[in-house]
C-alpha positions, 0 to 999 in steps of 0.5 A: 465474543461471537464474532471475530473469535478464533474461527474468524474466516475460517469454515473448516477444520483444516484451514484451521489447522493451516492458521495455527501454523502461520498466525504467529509469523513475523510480519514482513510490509514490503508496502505501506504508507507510514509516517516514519517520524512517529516512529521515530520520535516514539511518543505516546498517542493521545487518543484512539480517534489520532490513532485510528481515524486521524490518516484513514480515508477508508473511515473518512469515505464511509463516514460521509457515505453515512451523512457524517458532516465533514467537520466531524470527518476531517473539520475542526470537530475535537477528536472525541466528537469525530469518535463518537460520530463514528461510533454511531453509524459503526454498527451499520458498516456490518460486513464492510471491511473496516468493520472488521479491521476496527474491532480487530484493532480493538480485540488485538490491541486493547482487549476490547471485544464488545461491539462499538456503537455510540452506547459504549464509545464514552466507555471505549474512549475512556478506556484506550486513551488510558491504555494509549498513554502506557510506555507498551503503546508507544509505536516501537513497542506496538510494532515489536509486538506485533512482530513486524520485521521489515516495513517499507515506507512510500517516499518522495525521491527529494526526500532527505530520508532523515528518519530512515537514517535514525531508524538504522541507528535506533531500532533493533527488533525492525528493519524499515527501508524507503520506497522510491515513488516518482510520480511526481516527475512524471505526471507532467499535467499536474498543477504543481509538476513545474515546482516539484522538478524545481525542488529536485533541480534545486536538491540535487544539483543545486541549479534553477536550470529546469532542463530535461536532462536536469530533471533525469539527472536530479532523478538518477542521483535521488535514486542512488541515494535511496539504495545507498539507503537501504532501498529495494524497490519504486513505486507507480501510481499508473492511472493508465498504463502507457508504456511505448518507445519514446524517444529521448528527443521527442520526450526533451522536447515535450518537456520545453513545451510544457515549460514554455506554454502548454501540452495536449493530452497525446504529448502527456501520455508520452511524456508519462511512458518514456519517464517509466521507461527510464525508471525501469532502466535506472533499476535495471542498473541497481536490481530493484523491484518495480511496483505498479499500482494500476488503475486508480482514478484520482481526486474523482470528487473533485470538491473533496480535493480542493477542500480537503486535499489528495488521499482524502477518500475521493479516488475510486476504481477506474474503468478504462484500462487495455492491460495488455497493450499497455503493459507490452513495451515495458514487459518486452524491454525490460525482461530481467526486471522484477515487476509487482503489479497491483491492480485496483478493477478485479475485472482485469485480474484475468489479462494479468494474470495471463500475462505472468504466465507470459512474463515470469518477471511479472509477480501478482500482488497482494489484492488492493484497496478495494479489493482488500477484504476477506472477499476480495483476497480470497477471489483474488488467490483463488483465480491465481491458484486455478490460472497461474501459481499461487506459491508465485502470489507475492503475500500481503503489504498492509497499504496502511497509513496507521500502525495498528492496522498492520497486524489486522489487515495481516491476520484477515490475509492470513486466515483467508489464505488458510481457509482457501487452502484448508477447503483445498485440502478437504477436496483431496487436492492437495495434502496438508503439508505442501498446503502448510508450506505454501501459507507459511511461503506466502505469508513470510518466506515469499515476501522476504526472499522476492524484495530482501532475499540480498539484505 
């Protein structure tokens, strides 16, 4: 194979050095989009389209940017004609990189290192769904093999957790813990916000009063069970970041009104800033970490939403952000919390980056969505090396909604990573060993230890 081959990513001798130091380390995701369910009932997939295509909008964006009708995409197509229509246009996605992922995917797990095109999709359909319906491609035993050790998944806070409880009982080589995502209550300008206060009312105090103070308590009792469940940290999708001082009061009253008629766009902002407030109070009181996701613009193509639904390939990279005056309320109240920030516009990479200096509590996150290449990672750990402190850079999280992705979005982390500092080290700036440490810190001590160091 002459491409993706054992110098993948890597353009000097000592970055491979460095990569042969790490590969083989347990993978630790402390942030993903996986259906726990299948994991846990542990079936054998039926065919390569279900296991690769079937949850990526990633594929389903660039299928269309192709031409690919939606029938073929996410429609009522069969699974093998989807394939095969994205077999044929995957030679033109050559530097994309789910190009990359792809035929990782393939290499890794199947031992295929021919390139996929609609020449050999028959063949390569043939050959995975074959191999898919051994007992050692069953999801437990991909994940073992890929040495996954600790995986979070994304979860509603009315979630009854039922397979996290099963995985406690049943898996051994992994540990698997829910993440606390809330945005669903705060995000008071949604169509379905009023039922989904209703549902969490419901749950947890078993009432149809939808009272402001029903909704914090519904929410302060959903988060007490999460960490009774093995729990570390929330999660925030913050399209904008408004973070002031709401009072209670004002945020009650906010909430009525939308009940009761309609809000403008200054009470919805508000409404959002005091919610993340008393998000961050409640980990405050259970020492959870806070991840913010930052500035995605969501449902974009508005047609796609409607037809096809959220996480459907519509969202993109929004443009119109103030960083600092955003983030300063939330930074300046609550000090000792432990934040992540993953922020989707690299153009914003330089206040945030400033800003941990500021805030040790502030970590900077694994680069995100679209910036989740080898380009993207390497010029994100590159501006973290020369403003803030790489070793603080909190590793790699898949964001991946399939399985097999977990170890290919890890390995491309892992050689851009051993190759930034393999090129480091060829300059004399630092000596191989401390460069050795950091790849296998960053790669799995930093990782373990910032979100599961009392687990």
């Amino acid at each position: 194979m002459d491409f993706l081959n054992d110098d993948y990513l890597l353009t000097n001798d000592k970055g491979k050095d460095i990569y042969n130091e790490i590969k083989d380390l347990p993978i630790i995701d402390p942030h993903n989009h996986s259906a726990l369910k299948e994991i846990i009932e542990n079936k054998n997939w039926n065919d390569i389209w279900e296991v690769e295509g079937q949850t990526d909008h990633y594929i389903w964006q660039l299928m269309r940017r192709m031409g690919i009708n939606e029938e073929k995409v996410t429609g009522d197509a069969s699974n093998k004609e989807k394939w095969n229509a994205f077999a044929k246009i995957f030679p033109s996605l050559a530097l994309n990189p789910v190009f990359e992922w792809m035929q990782l995917d393939l290499k890794n797990t199947f031992n295929i290192t021919e390139l996929l095109n609609s020449n050999n999709a028959n063949k390569i359909w043939d050959l995975t769904k074959s191999k898919l319906s051994e007992e050692s491609f069953k999801p437990r035993s991909l994940l073992k093999k890929m040495k996954v050790e600790i995986m979070c998944t994304t979860d509603d806070p009315v979630s009854d957790l039922k397979y996290h409880k099963q995985a406690k009982e049943e898996l051994k080589n992994i540990k698997i813990y829910p993440t606390w995502r809330p945005d669903s209550y705060s995000k008071i300008d949604k169509e379905n916000w009023k039922k989904n206060i209703q549902k969490i009312i419901q749950k947890y105090l078993d009432s149809s009063d939808l009272s402001f103070d029903n909704l914090l308590k519904a929410l302060e009792l959903s988060h007490s069970y999460f960490d009774q469940m093995g729990c570390v940290s929330s999660d925030h999708d913050l399209p904008e970041i408004m973070t002031k001082n709401i009072p209670y009061q004002q945020a009650k009253k906010i909430f009525k009104k939308k009940i009761d008629s309609t809000i403008n766009a200054k009470e919805v902002r508000e409404f959002k800033a005091f919610m993340l407030n008393f998000y961050a109070e409640l980990n405050s009181k259970k020492n959870w970490i806070m991840q913010l996701h930052i500035g995605v613009k969501r449902n974009y193509r508005k047609s796609l939403f409607e037809n096809v639904g959220i996480n459907s390939g519509g969202d993109i990279i929004g443009s119109e952000i103030n960083i600092a005056d955003g983030l300063s309320h939330l930074l300046n109240t609550f000090e000792d919390l432990i934040m992540v920030a993953y922020v989707i516009n690299d153009n914003y990479l330089p206040s945030l980056v400033s800003i941990a200096r500021a805030f040790p509590n502030l970590n900077l996150g694994s680069s995100w969505w679209f910036n989740d290449s080898a380009y993207g990672m390497n010029k994100h750990l590159d501006y973290i090396a020369a403003v803030d402190i790489l070793a603080k850079q909190t590793g790699m999280v898949t964001d991946s909604r399939k399985i097999l992705s977990y170890a290919s979005r890890t390995e491309v982390y892992r050689r851009t990573l051993a190759n930034l500092l393999g090129k480091r080290v060829e300059k004399k700036q630092l000596p191989i060993s401390l460069a050795e440490k950091i790849a296998r810190d960053l790669s799995y001590n930093r990782p373990l230890d910032l979100f599961f160091g009392d687990k």
